[in-house]
N, C-alpha and C positions, 0 to 999 in steps of 0.2 A: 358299654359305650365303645364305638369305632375310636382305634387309637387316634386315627388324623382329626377328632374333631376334638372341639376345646372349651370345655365348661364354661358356660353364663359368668362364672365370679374370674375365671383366669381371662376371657374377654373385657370384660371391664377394668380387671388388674391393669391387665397392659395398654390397652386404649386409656384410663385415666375415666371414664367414662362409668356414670352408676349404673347397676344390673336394670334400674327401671329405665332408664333413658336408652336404653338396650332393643328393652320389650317394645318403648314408645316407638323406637326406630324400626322394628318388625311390624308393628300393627300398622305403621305407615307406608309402609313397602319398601322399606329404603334397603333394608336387611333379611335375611331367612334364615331359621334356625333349621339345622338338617337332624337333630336329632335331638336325643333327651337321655340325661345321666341320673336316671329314676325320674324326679320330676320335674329337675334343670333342663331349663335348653341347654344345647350343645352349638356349637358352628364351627363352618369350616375356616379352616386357617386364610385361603381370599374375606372372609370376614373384614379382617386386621386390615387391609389396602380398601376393604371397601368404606370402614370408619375413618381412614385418615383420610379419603378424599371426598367423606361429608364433613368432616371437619376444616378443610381446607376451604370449601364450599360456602360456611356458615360464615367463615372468618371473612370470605371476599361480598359477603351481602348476599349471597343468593337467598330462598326461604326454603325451608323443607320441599311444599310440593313444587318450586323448580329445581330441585335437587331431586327430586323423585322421576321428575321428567326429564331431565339429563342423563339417570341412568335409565329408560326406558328408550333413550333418541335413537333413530337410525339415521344415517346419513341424506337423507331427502327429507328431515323434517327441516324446512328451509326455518318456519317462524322459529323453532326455537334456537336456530343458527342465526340469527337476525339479533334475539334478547342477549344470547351468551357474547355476542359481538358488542354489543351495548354495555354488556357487563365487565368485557373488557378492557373497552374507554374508561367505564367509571373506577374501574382498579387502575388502570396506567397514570391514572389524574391523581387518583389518591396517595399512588407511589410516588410521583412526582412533588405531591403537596409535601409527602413526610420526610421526601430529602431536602428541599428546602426546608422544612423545619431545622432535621437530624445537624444540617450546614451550620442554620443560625446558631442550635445550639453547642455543634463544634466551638465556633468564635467564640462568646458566651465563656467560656471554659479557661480558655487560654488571656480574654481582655484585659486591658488594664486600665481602660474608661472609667472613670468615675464622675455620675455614677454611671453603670451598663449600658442600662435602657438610653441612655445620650449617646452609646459612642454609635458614630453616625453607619459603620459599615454593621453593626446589628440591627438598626434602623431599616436600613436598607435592605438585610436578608428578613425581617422581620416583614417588612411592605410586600416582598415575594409568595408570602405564604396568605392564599384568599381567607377572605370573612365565611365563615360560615360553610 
């Protein structure tokens, strides 16, 4: 095996990530194995950067295959500069939702309301944070 590339199980090692959700992530096109250690894949070390930004990917909502179109986009695919701009809103909203949450739950910490949920300025950070 080419010394630069890095075993199917040490891929997974460090990514955190199982050797089959690996495969499933090749078979999807997300990833490519460049080689084989007998009758392990192998991959290259951009591997590693290209699992943490499906990972980054999954955690902000996108789905597999727009994650697979993300990494095939070239700069004039306007629709899918349209969806990841949409998808942007909807993460800046959600940040926004969990620092007002993170706030109420600051207060929360330190109150001395009793009981809590009455003292009125957790009320208030609580009313900041939408239903649903």
């Amino acid at each position: 095996m080419d010394d630069t590339l890095i075993d199917i199980g040490e891929v997974a090692r460090r990514s955190g990530m199982a050797a089959s959700a690996l495969r499933f992530y090749e078979r999807k096109g997300l990833i490519e194995a460049d080689g084989r250690n007998g009758l392990r894949r192998a991959y290259r070390p951009e591997t590693m950067e290209r699992l943490a930004l499906i990972a980054c990917a999954r955690d902000a909502g996108f789905t597999l295959s727009e994650i697979a179109e993300f990494l095939r986009a070239r700069p004039s695919d306007a629709r899918l500069r349209e969806r990841m701009a949409a998808k942007e809103r909807e993460v800046s909203e959600r940040v926004a939702q969990l620092t007002r949450l993170r706030d109420s739950l600051r207060h929360a910490v330190t109150c001395e309301h009793d009981p809590l949920v009455e003292c009125p300025e957790f009320k208030q950070a609580v009313r900041r944070v939408p239903l649903g």
